[in-house]
mmCIF file as gemmi writes it, N, C-alpha and C atoms, coordinates in Angstrom:
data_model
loop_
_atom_site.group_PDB
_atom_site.id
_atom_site.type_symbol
_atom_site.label_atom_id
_atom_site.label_alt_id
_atom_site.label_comp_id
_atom_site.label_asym_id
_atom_site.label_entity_id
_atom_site.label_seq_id
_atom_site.pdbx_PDB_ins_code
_atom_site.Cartn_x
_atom_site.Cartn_y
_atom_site.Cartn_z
_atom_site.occupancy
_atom_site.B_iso_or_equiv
_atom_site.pdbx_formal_charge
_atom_site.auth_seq_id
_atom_site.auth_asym_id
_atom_site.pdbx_PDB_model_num
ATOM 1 N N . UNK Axp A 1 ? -11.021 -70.092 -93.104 1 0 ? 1 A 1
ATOM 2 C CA . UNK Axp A 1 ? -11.836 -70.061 -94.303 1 0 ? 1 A 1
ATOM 3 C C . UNK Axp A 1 ? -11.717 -71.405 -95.014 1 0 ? 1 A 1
ATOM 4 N N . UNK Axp A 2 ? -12.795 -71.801 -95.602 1 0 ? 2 A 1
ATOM 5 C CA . UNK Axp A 2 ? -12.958 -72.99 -96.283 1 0 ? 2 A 1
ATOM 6 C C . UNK Axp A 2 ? -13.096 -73.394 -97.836 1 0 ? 2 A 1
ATOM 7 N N . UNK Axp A 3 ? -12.293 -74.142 -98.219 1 0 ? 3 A 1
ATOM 8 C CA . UNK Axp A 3 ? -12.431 -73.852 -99.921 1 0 ? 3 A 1
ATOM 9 C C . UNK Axp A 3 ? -13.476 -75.026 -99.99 1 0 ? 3 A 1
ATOM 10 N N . UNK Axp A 4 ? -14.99 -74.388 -100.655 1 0 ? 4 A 1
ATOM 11 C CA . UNK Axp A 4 ? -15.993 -75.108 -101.345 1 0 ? 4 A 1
ATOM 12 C C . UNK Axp A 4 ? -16.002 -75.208 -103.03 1 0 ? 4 A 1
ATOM 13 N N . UNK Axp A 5 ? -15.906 -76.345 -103.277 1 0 ? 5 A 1
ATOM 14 C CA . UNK Axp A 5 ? -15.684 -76.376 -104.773 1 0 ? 5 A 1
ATOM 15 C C . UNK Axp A 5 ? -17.144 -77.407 -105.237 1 0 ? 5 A 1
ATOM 16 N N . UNK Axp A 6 ? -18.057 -76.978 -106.497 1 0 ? 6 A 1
ATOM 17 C CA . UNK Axp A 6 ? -19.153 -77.459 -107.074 1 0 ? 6 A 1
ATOM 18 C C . UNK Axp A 6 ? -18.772 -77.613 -108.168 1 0 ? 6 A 1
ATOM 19 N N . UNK Axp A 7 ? -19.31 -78.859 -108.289 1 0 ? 7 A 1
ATOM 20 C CA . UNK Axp A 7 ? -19.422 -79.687 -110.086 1 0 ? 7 A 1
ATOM 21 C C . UNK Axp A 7 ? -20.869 -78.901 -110.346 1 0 ? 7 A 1
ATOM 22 N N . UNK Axp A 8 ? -20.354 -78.062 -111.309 1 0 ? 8 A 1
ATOM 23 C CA . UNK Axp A 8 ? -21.738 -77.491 -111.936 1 0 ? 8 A 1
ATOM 24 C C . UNK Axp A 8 ? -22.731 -77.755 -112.654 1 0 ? 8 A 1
ATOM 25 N N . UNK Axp A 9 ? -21.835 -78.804 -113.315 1 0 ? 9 A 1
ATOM 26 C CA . UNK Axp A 9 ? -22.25 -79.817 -114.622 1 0 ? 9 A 1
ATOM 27 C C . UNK Axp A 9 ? -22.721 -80.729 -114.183 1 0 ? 9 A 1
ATOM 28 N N . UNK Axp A 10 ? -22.647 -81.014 -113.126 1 0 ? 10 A 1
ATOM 29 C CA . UNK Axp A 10 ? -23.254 -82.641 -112.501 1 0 ? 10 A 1
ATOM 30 C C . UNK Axp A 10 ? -24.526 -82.198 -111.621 1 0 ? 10 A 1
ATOM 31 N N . UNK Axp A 11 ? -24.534 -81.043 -111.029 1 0 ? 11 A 1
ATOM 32 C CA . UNK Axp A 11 ? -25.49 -80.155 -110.146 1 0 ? 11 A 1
ATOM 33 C C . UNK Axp A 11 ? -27.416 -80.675 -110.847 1 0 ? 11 A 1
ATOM 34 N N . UNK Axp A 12 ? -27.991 -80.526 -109.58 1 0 ? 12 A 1
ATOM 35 C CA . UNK Axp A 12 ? -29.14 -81.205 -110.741 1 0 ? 12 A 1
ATOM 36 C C . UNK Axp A 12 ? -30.28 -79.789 -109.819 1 0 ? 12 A 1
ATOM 37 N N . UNK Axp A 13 ? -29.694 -78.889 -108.674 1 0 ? 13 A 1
ATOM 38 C CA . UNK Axp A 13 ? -30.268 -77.717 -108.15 1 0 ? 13 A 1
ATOM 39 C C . UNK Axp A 13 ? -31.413 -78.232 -107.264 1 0 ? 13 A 1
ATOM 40 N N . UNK Axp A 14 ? -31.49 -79.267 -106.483 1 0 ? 14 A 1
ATOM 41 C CA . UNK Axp A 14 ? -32.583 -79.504 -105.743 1 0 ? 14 A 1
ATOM 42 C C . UNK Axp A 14 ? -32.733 -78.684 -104.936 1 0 ? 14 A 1
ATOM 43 N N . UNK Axp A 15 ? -31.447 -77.912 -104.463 1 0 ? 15 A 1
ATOM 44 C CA . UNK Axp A 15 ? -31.571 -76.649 -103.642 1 0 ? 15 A 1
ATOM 45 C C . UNK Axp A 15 ? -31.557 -77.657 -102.252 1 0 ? 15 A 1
ATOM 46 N N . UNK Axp A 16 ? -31.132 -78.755 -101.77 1 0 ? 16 A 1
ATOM 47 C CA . UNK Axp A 16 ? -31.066 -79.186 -100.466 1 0 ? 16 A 1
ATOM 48 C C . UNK Axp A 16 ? -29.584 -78.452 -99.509 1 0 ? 16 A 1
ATOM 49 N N . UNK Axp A 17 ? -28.892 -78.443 -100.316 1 0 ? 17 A 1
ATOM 50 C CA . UNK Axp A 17 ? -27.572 -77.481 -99.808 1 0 ? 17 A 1
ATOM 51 C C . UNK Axp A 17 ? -28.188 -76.067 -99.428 1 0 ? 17 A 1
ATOM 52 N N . UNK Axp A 18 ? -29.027 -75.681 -100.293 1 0 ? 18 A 1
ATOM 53 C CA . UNK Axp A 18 ? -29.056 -74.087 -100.054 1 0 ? 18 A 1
ATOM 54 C C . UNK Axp A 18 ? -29.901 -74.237 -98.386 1 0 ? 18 A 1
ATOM 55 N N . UNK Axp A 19 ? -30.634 -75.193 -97.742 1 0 ? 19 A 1
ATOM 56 C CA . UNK Axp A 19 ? -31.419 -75.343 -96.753 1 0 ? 19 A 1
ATOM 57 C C . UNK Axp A 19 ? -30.343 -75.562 -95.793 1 0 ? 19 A 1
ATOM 58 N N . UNK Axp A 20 ? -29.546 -76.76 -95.952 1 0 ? 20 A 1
ATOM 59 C CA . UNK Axp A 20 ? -28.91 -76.924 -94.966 1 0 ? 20 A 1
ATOM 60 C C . UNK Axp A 20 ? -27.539 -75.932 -94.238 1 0 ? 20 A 1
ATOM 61 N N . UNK Axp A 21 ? -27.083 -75.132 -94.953 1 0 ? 21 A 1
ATOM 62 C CA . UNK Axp A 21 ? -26.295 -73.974 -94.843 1 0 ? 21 A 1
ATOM 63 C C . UNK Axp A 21 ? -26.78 -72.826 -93.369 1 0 ? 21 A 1
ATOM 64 N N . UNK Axp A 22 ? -25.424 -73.094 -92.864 1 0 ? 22 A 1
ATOM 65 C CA . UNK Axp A 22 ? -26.14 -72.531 -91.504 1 0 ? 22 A 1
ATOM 66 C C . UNK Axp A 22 ? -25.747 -70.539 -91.892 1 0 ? 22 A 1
ATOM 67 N N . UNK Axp A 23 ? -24.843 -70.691 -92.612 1 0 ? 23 A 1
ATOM 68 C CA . UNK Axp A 23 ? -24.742 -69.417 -92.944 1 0 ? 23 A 1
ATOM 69 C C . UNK Axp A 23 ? -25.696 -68.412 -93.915 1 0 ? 23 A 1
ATOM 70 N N . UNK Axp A 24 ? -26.13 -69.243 -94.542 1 0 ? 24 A 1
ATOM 71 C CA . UNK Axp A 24 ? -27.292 -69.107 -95.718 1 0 ? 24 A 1
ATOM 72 C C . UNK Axp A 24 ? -26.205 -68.131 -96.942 1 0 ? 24 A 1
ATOM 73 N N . UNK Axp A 25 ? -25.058 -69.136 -96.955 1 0 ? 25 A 1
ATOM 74 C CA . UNK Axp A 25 ? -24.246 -68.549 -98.469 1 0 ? 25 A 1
ATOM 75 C C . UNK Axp A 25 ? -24.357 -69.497 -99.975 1 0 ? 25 A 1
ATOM 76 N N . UNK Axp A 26 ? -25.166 -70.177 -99.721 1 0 ? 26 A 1
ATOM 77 C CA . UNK Axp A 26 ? -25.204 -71.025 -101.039 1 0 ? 26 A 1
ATOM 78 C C . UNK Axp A 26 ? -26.572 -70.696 -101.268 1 0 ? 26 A 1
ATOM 79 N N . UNK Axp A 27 ? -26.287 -70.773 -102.685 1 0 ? 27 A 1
ATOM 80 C CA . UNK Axp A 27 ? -27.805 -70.412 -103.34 1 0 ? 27 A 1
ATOM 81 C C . UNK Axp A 27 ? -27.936 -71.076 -104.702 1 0 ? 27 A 1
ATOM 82 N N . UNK Axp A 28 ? -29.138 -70.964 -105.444 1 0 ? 28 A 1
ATOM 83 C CA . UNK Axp A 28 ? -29.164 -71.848 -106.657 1 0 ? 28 A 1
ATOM 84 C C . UNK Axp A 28 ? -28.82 -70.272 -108.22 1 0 ? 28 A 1
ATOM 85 N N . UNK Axp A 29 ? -28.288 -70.513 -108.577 1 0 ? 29 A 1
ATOM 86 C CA . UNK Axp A 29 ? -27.705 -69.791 -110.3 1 0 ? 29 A 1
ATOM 87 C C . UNK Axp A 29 ? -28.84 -69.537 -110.545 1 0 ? 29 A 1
ATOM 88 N N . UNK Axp A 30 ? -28.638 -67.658 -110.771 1 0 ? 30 A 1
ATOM 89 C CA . UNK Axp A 30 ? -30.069 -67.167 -111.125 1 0 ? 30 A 1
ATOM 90 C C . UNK Axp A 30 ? -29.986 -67.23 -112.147 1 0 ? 30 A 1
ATOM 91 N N . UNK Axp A 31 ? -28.973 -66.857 -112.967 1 0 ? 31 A 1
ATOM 92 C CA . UNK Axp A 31 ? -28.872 -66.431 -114.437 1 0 ? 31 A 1
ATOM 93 C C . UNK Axp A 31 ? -28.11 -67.902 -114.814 1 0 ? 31 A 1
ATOM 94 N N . UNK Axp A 32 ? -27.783 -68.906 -114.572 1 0 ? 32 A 1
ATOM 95 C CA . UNK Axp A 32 ? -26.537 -69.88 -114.881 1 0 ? 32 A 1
ATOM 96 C C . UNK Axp A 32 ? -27.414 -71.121 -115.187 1 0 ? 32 A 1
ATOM 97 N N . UNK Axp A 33 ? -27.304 -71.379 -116.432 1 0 ? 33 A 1
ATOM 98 C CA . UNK Axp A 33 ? -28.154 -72.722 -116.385 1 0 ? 33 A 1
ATOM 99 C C . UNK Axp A 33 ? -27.215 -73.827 -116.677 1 0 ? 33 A 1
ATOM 100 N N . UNK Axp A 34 ? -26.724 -75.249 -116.056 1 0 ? 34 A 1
ATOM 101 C CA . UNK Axp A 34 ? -25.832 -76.213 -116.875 1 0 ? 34 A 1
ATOM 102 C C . UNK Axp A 34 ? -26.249 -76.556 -117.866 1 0 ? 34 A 1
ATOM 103 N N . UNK Axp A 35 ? -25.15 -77.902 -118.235 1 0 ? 35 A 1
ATOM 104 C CA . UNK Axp A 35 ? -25.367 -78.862 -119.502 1 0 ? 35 A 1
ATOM 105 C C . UNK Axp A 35 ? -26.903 -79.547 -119.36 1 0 ? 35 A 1
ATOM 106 N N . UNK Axp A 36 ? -27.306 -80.133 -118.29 1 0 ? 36 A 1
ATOM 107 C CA . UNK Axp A 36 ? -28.29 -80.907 -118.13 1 0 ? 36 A 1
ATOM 108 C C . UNK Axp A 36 ? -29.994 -79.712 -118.009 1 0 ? 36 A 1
ATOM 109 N N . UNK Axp A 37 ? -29.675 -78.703 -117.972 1 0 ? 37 A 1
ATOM 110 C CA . UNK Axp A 37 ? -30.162 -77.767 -117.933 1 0 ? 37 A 1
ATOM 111 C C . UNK Axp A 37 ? -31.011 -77.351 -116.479 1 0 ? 37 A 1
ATOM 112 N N . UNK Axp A 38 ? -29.945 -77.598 -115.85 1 0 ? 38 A 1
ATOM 113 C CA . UNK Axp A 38 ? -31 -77.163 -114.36 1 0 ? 38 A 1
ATOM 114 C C . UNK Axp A 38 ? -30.243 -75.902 -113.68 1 0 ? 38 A 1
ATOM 115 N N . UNK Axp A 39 ? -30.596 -75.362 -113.013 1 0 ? 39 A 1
ATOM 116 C CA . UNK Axp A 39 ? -29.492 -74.079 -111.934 1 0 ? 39 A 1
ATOM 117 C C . UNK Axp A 39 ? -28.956 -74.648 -110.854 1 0 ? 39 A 1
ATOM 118 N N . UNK Axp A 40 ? -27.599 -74.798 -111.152 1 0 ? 40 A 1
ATOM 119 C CA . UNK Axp A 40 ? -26.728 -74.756 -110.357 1 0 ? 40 A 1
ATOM 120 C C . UNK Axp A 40 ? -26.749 -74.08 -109.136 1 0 ? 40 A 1
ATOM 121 N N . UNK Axp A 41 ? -25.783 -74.99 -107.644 1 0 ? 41 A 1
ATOM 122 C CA . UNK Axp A 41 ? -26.277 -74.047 -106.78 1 0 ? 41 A 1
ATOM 123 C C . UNK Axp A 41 ? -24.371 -73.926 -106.978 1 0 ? 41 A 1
ATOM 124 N N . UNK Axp A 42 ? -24.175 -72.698 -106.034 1 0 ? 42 A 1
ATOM 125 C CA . UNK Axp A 42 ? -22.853 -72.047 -105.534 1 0 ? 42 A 1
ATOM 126 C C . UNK Axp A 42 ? -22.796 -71.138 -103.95 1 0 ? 42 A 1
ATOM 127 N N . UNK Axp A 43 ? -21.785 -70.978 -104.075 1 0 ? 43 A 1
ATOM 128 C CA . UNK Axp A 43 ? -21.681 -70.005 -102.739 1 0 ? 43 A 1
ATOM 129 C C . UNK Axp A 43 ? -21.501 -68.765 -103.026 1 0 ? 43 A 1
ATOM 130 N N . UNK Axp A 44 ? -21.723 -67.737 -102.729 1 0 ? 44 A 1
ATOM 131 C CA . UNK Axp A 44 ? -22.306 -66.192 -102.788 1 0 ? 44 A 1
ATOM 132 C C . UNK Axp A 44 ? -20.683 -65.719 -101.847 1 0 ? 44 A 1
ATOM 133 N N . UNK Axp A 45 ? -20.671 -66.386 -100.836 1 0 ? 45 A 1
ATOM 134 C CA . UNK Axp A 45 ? -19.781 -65.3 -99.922 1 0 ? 45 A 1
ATOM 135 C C . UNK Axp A 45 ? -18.757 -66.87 -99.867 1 0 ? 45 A 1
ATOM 136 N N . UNK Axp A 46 ? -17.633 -66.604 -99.74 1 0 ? 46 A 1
ATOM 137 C CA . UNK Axp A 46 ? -16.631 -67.315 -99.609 1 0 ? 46 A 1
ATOM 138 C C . UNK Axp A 46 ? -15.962 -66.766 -98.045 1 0 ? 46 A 1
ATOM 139 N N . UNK Axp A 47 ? -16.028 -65.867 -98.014 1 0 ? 47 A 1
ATOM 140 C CA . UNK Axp A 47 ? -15.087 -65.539 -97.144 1 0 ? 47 A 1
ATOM 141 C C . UNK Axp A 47 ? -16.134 -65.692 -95.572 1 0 ? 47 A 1
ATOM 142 N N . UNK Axp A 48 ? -17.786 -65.629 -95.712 1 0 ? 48 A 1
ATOM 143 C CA . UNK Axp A 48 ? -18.319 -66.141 -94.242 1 0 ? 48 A 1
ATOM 144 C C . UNK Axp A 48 ? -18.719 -67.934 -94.619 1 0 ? 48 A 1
ATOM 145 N N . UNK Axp A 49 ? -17.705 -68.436 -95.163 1 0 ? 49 A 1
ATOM 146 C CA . UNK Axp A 49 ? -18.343 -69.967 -94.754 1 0 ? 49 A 1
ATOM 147 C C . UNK Axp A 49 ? -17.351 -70.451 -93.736 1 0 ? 49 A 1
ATOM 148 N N . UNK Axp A 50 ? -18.14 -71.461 -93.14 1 0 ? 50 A 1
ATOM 149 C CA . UNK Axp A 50 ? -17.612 -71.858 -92.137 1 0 ? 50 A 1
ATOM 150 C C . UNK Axp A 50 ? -16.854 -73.315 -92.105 1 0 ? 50 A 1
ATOM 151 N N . UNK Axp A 51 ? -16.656 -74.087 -93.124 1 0 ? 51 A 1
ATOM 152 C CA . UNK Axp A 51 ? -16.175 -74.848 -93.471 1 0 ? 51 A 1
ATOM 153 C C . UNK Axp A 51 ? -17.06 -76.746 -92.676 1 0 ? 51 A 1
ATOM 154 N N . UNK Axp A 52 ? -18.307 -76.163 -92.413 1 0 ? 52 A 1
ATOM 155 C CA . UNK Axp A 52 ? -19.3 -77.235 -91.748 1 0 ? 52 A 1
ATOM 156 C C . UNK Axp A 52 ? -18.933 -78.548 -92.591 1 0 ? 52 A 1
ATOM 157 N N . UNK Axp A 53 ? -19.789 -78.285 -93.714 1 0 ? 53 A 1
ATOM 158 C CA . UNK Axp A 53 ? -19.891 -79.13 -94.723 1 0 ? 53 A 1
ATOM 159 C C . UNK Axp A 53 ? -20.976 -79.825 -94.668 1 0 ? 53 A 1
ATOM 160 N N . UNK Axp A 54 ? -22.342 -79.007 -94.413 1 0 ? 54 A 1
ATOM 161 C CA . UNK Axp A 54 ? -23.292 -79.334 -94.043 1 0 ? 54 A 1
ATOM 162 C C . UNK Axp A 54 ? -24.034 -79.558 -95.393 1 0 ? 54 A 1
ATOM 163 N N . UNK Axp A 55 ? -23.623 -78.588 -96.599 1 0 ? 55 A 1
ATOM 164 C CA . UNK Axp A 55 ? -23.899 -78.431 -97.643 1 0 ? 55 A 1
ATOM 165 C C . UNK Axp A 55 ? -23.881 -79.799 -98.407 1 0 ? 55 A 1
ATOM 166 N N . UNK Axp A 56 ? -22.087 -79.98 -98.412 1 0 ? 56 A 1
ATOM 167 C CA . UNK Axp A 56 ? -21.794 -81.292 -98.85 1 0 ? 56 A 1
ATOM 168 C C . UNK Axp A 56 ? -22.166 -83.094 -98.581 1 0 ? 56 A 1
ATOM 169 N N . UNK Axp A 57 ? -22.534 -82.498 -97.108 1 0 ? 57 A 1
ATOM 170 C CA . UNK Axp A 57 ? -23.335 -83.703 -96.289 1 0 ? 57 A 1
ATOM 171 C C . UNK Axp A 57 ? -25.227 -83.824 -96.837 1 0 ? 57 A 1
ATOM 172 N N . UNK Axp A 58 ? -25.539 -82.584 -97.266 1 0 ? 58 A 1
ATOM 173 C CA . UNK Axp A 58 ? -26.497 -82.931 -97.8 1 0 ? 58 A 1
ATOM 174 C C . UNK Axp A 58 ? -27.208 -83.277 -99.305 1 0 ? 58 A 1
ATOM 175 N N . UNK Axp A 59 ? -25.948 -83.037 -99.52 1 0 ? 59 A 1
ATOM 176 C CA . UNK Axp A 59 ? -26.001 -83.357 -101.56 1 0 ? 59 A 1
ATOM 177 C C . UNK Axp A 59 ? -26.461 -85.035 -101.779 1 0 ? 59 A 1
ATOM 178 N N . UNK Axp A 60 ? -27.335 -85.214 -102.676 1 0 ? 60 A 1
ATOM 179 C CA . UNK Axp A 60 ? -27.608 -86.892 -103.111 1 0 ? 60 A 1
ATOM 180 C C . UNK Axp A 60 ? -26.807 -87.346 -104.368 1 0 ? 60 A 1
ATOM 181 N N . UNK Axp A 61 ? -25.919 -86.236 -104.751 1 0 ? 61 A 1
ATOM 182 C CA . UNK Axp A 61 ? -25.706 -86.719 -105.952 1 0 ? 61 A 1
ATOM 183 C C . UNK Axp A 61 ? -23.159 -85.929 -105.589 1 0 ? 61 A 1
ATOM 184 N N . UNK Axp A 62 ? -23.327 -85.854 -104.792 1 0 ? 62 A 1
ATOM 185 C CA . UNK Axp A 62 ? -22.223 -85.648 -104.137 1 0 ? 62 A 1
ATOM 186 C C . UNK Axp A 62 ? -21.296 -84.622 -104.662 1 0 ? 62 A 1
ATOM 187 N N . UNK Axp A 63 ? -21.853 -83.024 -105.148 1 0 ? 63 A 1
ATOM 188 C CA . UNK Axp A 63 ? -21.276 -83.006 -106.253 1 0 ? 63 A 1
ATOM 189 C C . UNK Axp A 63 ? -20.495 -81.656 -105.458 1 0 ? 63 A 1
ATOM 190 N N . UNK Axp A 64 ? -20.471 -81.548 -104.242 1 0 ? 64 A 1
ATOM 191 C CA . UNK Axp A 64 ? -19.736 -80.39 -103.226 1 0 ? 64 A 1
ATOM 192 C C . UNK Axp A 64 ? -18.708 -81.418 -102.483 1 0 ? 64 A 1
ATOM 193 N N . UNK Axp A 65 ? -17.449 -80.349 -102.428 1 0 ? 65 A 1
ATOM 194 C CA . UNK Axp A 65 ? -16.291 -80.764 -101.747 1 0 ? 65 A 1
ATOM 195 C C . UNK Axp A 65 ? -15.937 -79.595 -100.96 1 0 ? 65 A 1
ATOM 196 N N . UNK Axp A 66 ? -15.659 -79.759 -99.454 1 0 ? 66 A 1
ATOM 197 C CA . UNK Axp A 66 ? -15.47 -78.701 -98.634 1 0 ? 66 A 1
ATOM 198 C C . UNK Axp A 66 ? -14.079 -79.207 -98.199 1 0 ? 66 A 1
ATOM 199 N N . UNK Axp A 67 ? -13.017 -77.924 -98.014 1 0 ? 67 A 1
ATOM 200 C CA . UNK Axp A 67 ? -11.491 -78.479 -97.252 1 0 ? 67 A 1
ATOM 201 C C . UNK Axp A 67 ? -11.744 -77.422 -96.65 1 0 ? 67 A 1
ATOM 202 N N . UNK Axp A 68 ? -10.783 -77.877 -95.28 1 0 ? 68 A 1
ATOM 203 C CA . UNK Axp A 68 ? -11.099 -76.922 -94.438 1 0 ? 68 A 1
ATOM 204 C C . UNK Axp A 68 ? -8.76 -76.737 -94.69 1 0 ? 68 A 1
């Protein structure tokens, strides 16, 4: 299992993580809006990620950290 950790506050929700996710566990904050006011994305299931970091490889603004 893989610990994914998101800057929520820095998150700007382009939703490119939620595409690249082979598991399809990240998603964008339905109800969660940040400081900058956009929806945050997060991970839904912790326990089926796979620790790719496909998510984090696709962020432009770098704001996912995956440890495996």
């Amino acid at each position: 299992m893989a610990n994914v950790t998101f800057k929520t506050d820095e998150c700007k929700g382009c939703g490119l993580c939620v595409q690249a996710c082979p598991q399809k566990i990240v998603s964008l904050g339905e109800h969660k809006i940040n400081a900058k006011g956009f929806r945050p994305a997060g991970i839904t299931d912790t326990e089926a990620c796979i620790g790719c970091a496909f998510c984090a490889m696709m962020c432009p603004d770098a704001v996912i950290t995956v440890e495996k």
